[in-house]
NURO-945372 format. One record per atom (N, C-alpha, C): atom name; residue in three letters; z, x, y. Coordinates in nm, 4 decimals. Layout:
N
<rec name="CA" resn="ALA" zz="Z" xx="X" yy="Y"/>
...
This chain:
104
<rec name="N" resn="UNK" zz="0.0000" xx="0.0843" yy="-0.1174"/>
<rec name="CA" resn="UNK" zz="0.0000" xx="0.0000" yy="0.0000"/>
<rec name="C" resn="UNK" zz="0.0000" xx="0.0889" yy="0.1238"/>
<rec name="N" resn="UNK" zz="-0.0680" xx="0.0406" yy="0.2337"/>
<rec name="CA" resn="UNK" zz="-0.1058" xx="0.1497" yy="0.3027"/>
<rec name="C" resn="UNK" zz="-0.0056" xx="0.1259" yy="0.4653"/>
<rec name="N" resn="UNK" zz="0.0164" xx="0.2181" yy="0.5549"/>
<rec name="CA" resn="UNK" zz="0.1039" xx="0.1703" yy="0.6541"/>
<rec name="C" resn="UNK" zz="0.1002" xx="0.0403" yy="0.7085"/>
<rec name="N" resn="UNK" zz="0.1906" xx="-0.0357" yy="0.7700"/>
<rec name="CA" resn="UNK" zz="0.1882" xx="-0.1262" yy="0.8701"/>
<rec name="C" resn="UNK" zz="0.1502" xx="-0.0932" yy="1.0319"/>
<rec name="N" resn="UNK" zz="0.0383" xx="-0.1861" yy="1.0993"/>
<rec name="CA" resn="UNK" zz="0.0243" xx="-0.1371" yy="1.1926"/>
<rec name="C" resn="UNK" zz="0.1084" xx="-0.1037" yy="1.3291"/>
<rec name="N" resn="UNK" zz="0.2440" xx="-0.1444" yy="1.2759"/>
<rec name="CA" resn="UNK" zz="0.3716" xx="-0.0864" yy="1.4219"/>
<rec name="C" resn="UNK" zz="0.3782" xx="0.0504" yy="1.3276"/>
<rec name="N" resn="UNK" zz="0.3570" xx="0.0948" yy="1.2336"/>
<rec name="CA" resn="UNK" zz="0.4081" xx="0.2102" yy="1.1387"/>
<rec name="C" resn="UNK" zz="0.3522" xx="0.3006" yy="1.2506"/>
<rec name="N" resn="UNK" zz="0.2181" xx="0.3106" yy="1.2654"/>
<rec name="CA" resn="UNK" zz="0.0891" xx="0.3916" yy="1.2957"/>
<rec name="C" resn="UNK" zz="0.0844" xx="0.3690" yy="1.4328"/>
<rec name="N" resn="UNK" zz="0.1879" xx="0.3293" yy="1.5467"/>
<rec name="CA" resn="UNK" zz="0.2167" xx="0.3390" yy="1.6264"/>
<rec name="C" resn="UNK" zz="0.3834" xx="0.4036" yy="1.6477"/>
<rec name="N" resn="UNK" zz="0.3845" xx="0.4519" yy="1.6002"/>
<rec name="CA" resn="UNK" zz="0.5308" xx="0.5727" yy="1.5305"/>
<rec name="C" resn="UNK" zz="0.6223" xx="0.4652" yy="1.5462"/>
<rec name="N" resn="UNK" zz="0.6776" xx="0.3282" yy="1.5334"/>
<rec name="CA" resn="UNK" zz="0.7540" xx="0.2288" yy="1.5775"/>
<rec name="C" resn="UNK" zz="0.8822" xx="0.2550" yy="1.4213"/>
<rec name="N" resn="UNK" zz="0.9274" xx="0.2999" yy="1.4047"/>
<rec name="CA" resn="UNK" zz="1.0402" xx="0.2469" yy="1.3078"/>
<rec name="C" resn="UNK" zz="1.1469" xx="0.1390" yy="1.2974"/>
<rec name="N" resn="UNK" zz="1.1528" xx="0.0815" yy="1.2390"/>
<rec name="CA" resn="UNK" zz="1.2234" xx="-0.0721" yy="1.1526"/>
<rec name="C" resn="UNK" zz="1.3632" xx="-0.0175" yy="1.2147"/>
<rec name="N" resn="UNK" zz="1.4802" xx="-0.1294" yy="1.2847"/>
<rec name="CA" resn="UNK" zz="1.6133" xx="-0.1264" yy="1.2902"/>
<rec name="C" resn="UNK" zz="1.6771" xx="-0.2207" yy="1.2472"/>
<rec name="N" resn="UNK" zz="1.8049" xx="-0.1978" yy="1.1922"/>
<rec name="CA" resn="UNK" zz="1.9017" xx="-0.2931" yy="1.1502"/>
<rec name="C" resn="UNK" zz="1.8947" xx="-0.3932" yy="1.2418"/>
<rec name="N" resn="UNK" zz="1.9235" xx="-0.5196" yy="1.1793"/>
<rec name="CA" resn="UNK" zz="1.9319" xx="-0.6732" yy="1.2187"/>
<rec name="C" resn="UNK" zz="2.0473" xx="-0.7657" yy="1.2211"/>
<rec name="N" resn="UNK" zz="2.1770" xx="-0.7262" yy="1.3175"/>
<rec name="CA" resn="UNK" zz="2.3051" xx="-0.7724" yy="1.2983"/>
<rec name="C" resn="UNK" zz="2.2860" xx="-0.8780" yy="1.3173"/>
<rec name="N" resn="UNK" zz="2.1941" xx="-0.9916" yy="1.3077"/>
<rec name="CA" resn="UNK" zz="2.1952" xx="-1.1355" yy="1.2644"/>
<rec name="C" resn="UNK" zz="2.1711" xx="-1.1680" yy="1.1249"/>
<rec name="N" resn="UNK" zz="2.0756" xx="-1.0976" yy="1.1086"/>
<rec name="CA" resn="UNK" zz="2.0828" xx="-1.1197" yy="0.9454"/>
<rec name="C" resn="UNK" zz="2.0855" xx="-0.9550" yy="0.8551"/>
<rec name="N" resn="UNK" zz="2.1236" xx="-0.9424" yy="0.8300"/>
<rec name="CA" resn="UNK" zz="2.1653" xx="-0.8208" yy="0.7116"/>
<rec name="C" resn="UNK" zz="2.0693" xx="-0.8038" yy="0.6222"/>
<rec name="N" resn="UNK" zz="2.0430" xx="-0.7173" yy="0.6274"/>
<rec name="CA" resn="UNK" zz="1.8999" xx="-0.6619" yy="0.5527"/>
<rec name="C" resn="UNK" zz="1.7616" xx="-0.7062" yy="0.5402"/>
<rec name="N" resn="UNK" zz="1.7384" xx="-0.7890" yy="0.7259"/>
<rec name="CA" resn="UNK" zz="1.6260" xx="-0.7767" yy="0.7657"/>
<rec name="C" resn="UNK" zz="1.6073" xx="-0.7156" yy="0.9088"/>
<rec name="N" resn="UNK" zz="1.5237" xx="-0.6127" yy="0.8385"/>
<rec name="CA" resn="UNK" zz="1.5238" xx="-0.5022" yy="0.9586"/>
<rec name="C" resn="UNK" zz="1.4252" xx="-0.6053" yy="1.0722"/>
<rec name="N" resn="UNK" zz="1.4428" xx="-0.5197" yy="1.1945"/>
<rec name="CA" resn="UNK" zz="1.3412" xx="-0.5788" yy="1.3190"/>
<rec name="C" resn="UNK" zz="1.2990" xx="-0.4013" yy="1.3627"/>
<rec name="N" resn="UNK" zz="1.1757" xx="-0.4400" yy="1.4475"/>
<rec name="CA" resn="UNK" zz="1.1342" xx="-0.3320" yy="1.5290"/>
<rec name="C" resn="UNK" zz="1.2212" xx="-0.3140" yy="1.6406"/>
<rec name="N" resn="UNK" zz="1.1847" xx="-0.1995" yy="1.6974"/>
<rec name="CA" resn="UNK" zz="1.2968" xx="-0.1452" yy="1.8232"/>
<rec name="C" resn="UNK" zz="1.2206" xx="-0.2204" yy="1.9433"/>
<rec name="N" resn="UNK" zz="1.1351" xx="-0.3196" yy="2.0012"/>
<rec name="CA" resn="UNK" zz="1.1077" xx="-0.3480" yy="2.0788"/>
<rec name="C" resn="UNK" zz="1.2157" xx="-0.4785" yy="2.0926"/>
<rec name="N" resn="UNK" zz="1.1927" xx="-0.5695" yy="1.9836"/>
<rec name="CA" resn="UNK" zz="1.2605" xx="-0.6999" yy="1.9197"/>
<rec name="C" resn="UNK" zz="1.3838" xx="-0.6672" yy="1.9234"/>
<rec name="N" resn="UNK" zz="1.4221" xx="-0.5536" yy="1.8964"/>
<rec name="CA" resn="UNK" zz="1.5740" xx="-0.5114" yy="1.9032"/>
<rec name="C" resn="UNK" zz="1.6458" xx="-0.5047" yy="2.0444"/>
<rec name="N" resn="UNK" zz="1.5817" xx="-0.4843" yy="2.1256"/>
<rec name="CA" resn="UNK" zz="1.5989" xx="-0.4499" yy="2.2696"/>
<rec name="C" resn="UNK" zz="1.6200" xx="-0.5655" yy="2.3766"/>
<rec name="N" resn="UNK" zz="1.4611" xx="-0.6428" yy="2.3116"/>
<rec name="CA" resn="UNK" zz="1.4683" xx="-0.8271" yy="2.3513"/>
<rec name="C" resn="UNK" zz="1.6079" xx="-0.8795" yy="2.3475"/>
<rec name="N" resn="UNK" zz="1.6617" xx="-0.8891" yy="2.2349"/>
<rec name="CA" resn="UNK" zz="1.7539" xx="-0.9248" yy="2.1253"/>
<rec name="C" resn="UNK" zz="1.8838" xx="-0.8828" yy="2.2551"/>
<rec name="N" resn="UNK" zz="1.8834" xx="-0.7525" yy="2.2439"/>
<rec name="CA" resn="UNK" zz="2.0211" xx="-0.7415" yy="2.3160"/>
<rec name="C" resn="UNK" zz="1.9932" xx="-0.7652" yy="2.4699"/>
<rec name="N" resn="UNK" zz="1.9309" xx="-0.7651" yy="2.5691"/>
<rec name="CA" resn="UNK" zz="1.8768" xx="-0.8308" yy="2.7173"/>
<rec name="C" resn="UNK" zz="1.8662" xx="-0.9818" yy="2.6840"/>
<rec name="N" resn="UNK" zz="1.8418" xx="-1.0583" yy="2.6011"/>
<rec name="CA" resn="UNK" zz="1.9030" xx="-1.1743" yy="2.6031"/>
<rec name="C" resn="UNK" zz="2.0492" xx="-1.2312" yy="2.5637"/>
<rec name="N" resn="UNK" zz="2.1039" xx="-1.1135" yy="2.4965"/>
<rec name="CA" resn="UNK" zz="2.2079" xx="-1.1495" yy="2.4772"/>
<rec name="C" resn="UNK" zz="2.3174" xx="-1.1476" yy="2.5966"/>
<rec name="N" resn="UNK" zz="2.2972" xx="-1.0149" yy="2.7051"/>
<rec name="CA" resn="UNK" zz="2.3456" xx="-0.9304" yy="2.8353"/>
<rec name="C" resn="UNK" zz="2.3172" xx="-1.0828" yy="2.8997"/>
<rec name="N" resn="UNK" zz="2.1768" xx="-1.1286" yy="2.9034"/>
<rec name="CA" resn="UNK" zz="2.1498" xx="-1.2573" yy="3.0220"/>
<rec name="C" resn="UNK" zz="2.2256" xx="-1.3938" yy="2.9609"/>
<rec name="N" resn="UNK" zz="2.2720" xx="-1.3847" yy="2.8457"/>
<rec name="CA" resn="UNK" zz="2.3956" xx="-1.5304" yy="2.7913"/>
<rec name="C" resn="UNK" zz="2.4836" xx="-1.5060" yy="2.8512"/>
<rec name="N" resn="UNK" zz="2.5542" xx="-1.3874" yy="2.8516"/>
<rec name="CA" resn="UNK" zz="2.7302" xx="-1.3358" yy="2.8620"/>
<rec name="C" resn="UNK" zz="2.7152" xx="-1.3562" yy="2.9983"/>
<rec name="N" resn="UNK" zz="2.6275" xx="-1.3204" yy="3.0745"/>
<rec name="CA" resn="UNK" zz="2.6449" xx="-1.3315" yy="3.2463"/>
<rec name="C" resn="UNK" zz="2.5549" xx="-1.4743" yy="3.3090"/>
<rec name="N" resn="UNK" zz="2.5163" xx="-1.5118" yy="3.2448"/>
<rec name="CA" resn="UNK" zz="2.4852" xx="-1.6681" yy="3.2588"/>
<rec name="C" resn="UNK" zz="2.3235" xx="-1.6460" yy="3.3515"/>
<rec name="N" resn="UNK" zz="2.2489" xx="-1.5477" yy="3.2897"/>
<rec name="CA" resn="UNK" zz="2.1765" xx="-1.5307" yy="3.4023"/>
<rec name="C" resn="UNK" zz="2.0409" xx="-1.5583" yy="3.3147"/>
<rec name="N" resn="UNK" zz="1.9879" xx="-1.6514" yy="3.3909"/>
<rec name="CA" resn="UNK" zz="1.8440" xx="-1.7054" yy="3.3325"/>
<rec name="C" resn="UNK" zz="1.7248" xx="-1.6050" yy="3.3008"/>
<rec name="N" resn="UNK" zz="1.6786" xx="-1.6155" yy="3.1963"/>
<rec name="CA" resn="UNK" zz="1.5788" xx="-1.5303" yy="3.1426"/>
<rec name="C" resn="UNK" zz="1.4582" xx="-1.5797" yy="3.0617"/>
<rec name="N" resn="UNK" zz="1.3262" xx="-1.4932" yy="3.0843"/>
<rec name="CA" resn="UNK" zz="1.2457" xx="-1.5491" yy="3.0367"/>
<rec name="C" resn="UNK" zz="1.1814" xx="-1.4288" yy="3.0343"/>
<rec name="N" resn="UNK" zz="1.0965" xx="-1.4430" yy="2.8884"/>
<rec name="CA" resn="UNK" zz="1.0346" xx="-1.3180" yy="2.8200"/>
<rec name="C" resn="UNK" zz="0.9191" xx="-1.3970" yy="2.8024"/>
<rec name="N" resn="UNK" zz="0.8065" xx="-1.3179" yy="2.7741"/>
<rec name="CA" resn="UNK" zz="0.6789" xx="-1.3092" yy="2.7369"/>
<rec name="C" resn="UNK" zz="0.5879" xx="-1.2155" yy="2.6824"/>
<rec name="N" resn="UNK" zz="0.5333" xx="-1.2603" yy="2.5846"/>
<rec name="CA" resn="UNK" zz="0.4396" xx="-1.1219" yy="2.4964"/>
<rec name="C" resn="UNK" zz="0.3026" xx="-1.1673" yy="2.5182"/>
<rec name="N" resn="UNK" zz="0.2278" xx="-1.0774" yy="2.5526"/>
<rec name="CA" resn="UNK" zz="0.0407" xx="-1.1214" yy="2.5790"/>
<rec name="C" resn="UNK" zz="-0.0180" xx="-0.9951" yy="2.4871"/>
<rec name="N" resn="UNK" zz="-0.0767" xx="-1.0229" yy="2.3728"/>
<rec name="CA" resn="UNK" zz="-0.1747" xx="-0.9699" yy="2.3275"/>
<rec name="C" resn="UNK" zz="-0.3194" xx="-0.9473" yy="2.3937"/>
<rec name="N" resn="UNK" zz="-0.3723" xx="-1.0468" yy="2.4677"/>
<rec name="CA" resn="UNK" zz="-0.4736" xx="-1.0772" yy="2.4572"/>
<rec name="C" resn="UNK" zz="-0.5271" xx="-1.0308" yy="2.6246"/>
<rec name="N" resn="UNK" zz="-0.4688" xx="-0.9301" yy="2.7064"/>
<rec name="CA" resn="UNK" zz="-0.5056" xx="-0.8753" yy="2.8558"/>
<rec name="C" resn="UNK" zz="-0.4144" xx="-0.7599" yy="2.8400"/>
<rec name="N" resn="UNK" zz="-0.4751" xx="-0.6405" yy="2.8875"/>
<rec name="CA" resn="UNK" zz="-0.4162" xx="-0.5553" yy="2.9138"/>
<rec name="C" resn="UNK" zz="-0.2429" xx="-0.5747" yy="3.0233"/>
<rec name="N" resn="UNK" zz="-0.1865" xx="-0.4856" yy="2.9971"/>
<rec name="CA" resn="UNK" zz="-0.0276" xx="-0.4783" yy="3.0335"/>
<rec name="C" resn="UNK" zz="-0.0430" xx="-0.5157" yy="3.1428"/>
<rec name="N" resn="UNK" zz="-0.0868" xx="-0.4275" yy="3.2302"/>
<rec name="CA" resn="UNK" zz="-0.0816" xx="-0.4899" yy="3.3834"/>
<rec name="C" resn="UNK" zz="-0.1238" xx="-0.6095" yy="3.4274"/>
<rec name="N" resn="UNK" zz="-0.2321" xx="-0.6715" yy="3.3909"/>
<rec name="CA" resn="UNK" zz="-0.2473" xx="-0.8085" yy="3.4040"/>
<rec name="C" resn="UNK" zz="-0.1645" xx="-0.9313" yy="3.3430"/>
<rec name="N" resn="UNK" zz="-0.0966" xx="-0.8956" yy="3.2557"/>
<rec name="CA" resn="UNK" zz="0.0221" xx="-0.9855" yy="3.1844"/>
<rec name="C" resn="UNK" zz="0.1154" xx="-0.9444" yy="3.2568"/>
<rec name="N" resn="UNK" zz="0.1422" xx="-0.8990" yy="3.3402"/>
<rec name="CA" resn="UNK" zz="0.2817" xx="-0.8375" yy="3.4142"/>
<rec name="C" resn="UNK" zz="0.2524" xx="-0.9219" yy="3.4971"/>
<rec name="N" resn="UNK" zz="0.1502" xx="-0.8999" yy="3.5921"/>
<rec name="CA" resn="UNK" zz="0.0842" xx="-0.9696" yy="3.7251"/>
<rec name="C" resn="UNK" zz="0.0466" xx="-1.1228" yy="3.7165"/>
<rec name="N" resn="UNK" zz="0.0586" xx="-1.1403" yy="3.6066"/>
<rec name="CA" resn="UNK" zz="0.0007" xx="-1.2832" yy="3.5776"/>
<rec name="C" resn="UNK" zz="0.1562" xx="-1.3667" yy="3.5592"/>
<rec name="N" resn="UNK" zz="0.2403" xx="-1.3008" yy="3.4821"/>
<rec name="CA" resn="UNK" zz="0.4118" xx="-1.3645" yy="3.4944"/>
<rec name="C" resn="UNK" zz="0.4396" xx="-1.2990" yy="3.6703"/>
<rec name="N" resn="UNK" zz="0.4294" xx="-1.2653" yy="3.7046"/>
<rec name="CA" resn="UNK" zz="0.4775" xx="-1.1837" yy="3.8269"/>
<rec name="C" resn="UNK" zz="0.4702" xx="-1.3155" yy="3.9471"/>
<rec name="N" resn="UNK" zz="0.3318" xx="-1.3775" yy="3.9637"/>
<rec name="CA" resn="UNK" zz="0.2849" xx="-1.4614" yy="4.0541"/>
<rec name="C" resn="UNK" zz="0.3435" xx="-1.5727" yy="3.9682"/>
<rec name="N" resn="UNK" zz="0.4316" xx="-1.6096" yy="3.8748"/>
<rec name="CA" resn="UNK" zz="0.4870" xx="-1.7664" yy="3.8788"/>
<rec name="C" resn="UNK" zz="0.5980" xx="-1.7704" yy="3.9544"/>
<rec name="N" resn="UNK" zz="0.6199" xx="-1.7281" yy="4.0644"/>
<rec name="CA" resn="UNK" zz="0.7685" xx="-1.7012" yy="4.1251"/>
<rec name="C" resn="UNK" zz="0.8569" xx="-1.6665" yy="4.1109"/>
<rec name="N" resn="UNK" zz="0.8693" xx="-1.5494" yy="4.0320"/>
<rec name="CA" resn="UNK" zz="0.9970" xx="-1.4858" yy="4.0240"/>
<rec name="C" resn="UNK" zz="1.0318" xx="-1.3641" yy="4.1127"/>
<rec name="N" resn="UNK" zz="1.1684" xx="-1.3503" yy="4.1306"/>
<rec name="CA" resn="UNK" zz="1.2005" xx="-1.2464" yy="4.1849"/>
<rec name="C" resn="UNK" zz="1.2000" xx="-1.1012" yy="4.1992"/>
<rec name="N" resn="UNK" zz="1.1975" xx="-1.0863" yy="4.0551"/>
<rec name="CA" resn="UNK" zz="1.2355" xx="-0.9560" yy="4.0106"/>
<rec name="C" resn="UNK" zz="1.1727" xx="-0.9117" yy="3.9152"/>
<rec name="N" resn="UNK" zz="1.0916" xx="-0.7889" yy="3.9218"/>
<rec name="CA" resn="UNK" zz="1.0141" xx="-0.7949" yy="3.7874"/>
<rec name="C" resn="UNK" zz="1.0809" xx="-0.6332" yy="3.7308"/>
<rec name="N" resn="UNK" zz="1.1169" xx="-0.6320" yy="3.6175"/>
<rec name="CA" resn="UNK" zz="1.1926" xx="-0.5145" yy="3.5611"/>
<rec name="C" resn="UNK" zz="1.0717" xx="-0.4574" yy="3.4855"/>
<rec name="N" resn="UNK" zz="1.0660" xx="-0.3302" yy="3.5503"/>
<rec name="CA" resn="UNK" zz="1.0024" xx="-0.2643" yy="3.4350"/>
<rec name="C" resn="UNK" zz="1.0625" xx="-0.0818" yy="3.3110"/>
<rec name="N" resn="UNK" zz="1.0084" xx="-0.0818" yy="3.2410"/>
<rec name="CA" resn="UNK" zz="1.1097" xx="0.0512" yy="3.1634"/>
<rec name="C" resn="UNK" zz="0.9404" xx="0.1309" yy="3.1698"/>
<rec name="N" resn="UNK" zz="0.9980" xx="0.2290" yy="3.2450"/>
<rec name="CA" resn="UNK" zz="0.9027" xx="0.3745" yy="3.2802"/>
<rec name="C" resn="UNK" zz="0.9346" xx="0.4876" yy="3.2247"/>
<rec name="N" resn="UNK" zz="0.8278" xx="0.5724" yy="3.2065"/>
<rec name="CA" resn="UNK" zz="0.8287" xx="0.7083" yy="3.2002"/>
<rec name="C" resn="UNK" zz="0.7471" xx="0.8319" yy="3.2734"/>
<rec name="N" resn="UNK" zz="0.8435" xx="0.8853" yy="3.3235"/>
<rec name="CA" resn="UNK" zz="0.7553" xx="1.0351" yy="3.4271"/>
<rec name="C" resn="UNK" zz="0.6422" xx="1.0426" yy="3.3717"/>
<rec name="N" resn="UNK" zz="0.4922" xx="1.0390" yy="3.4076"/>
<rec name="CA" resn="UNK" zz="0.4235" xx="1.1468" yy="3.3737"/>
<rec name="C" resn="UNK" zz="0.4153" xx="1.2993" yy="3.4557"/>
<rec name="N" resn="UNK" zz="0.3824" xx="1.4042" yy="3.3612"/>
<rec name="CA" resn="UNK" zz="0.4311" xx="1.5469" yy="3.3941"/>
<rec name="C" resn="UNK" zz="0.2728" xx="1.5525" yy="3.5151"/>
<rec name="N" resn="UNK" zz="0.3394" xx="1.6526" yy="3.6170"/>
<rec name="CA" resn="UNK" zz="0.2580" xx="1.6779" yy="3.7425"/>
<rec name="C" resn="UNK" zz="0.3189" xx="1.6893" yy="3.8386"/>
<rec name="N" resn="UNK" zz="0.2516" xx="1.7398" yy="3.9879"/>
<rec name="CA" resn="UNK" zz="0.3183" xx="1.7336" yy="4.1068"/>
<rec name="C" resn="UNK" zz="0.3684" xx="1.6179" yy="4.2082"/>
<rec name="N" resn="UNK" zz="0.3260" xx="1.4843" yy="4.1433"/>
<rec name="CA" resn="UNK" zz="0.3607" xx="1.4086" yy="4.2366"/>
<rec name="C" resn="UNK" zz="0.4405" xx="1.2904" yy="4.1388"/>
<rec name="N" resn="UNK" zz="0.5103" xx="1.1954" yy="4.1942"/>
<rec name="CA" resn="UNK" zz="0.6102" xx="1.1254" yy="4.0661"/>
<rec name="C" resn="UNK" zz="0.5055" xx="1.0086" yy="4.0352"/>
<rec name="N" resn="UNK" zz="0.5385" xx="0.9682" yy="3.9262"/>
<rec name="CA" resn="UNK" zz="0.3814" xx="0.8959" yy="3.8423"/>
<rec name="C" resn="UNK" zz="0.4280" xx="0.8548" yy="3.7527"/>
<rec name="N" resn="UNK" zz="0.4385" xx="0.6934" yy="3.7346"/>
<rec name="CA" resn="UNK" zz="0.4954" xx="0.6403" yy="3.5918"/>
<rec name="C" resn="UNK" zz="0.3536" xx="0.5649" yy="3.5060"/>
<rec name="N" resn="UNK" zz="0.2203" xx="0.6558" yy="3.6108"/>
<rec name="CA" resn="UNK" zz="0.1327" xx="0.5852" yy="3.4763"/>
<rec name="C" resn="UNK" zz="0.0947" xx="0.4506" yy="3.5340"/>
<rec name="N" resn="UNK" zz="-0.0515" xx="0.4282" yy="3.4605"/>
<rec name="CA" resn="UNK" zz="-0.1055" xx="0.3117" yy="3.5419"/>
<rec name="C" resn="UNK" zz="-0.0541" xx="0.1289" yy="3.5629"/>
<rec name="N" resn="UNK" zz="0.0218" xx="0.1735" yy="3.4339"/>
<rec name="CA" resn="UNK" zz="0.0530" xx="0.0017" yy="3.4411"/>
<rec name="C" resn="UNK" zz="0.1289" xx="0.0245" yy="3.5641"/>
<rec name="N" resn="UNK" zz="0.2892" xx="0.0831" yy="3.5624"/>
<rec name="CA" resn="UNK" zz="0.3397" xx="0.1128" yy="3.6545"/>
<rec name="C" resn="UNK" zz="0.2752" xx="0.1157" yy="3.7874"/>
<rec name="N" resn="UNK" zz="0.1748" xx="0.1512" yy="3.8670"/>
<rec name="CA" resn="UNK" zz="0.1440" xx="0.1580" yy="3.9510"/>
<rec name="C" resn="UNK" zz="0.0318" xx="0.0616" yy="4.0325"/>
<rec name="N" resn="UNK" zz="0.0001" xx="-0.0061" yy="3.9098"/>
<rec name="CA" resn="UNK" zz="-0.0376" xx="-0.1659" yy="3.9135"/>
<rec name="C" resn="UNK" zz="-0.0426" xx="-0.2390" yy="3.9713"/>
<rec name="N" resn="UNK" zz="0.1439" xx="-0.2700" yy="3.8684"/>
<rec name="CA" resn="UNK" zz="0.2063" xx="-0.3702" yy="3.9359"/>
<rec name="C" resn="UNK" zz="0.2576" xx="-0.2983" yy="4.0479"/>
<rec name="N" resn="UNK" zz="0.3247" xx="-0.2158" yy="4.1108"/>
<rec name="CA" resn="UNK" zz="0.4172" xx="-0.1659" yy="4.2202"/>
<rec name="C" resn="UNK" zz="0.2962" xx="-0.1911" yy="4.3277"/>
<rec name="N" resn="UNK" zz="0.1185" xx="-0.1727" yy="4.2843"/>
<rec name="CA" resn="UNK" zz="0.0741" xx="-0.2291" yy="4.3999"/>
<rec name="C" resn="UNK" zz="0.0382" xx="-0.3525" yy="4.4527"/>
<rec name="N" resn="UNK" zz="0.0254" xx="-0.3788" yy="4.3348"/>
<rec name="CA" resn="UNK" zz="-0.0017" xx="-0.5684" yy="4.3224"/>
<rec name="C" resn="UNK" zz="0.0503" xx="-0.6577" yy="4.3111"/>
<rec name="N" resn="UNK" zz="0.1989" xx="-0.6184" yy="4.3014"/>
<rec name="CA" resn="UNK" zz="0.2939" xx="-0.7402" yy="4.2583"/>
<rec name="C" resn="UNK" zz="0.3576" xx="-0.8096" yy="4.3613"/>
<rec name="N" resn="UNK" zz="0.3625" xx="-0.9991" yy="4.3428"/>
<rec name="CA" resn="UNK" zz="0.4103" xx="-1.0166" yy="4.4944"/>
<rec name="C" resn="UNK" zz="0.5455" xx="-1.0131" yy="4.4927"/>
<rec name="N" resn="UNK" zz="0.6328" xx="-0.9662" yy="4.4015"/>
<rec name="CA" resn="UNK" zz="0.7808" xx="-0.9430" yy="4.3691"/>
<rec name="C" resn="UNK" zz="0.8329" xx="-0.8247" yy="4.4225"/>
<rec name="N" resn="UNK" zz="0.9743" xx="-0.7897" yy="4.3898"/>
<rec name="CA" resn="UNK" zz="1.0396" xx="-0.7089" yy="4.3867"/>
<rec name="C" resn="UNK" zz="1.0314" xx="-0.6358" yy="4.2670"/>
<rec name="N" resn="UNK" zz="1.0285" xx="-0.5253" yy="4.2450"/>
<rec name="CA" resn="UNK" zz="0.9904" xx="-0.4315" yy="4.1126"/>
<rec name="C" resn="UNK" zz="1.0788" xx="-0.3245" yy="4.1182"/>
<rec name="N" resn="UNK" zz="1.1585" xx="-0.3216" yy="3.9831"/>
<rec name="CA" resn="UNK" zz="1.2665" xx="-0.2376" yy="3.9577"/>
<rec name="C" resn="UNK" zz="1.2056" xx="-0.1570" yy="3.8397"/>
<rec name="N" resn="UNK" zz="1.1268" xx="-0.0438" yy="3.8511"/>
<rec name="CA" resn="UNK" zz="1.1598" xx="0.0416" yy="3.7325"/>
<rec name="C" resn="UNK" zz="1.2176" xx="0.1408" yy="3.6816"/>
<rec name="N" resn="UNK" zz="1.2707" xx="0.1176" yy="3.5496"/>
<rec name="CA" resn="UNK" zz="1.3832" xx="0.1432" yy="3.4980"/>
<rec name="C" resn="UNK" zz="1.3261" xx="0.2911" yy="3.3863"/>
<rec name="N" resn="UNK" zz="1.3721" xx="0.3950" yy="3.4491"/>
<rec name="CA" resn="UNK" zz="1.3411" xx="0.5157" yy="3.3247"/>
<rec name="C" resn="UNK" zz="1.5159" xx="0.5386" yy="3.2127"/>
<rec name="N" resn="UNK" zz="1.4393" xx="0.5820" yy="3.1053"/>
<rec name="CA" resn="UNK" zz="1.4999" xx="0.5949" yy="3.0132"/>
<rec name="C" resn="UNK" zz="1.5032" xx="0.7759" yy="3.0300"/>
């Protein structure tokens, strides 16, 4: 049997403290706990997954239904000037929100 396609995107399987011995991916895992952070503090949340348009246009496309705040998780690219890469710079030019991105 040959990889799964999150495999072949280096994604590895994490424990599932809802159910026990069904693993989830680390994206789902992450969801999982930011909705849990937005229960405990009573703070309304809404997620969305788009297959079907590149990142930045699914950002920009939730971005313009009126929300406030659009969170994003960045990473440096290496060079002389600071650069989180095109989605990143996208939305930071196109978005009619407030944009928080968040490096790890």
């Amino acid at each position: 049997m040959g990889a799964q396609p999150w495999q072949d995107r280096g994604y590895q399987k994490v424990a599932n403290v809802d159910f026990p011995g069904v693993m989830l991916l680390p994206h789902v895992a992450v969801l999982k706990e930011i909705a849990a952070l937005a229960e405990r503090y009573d703070v309304p949340l809404r997620s969305t997954t788009r297959a079907d348009m590149a990142p930045d246009e699914a950002i920009l496309r939730e971005a313009g239904r009126g929300y406030d705040l659009v969170v994003l998780g960045v990473s440096r690219r290496p060079g002389d000037v600071l650069f989180f890469g095109n989605t990143a710079a996208a939305v930071l030019e196109r978005s009619p929100t407030s944009n928080l991105f968040v490096a790890s």
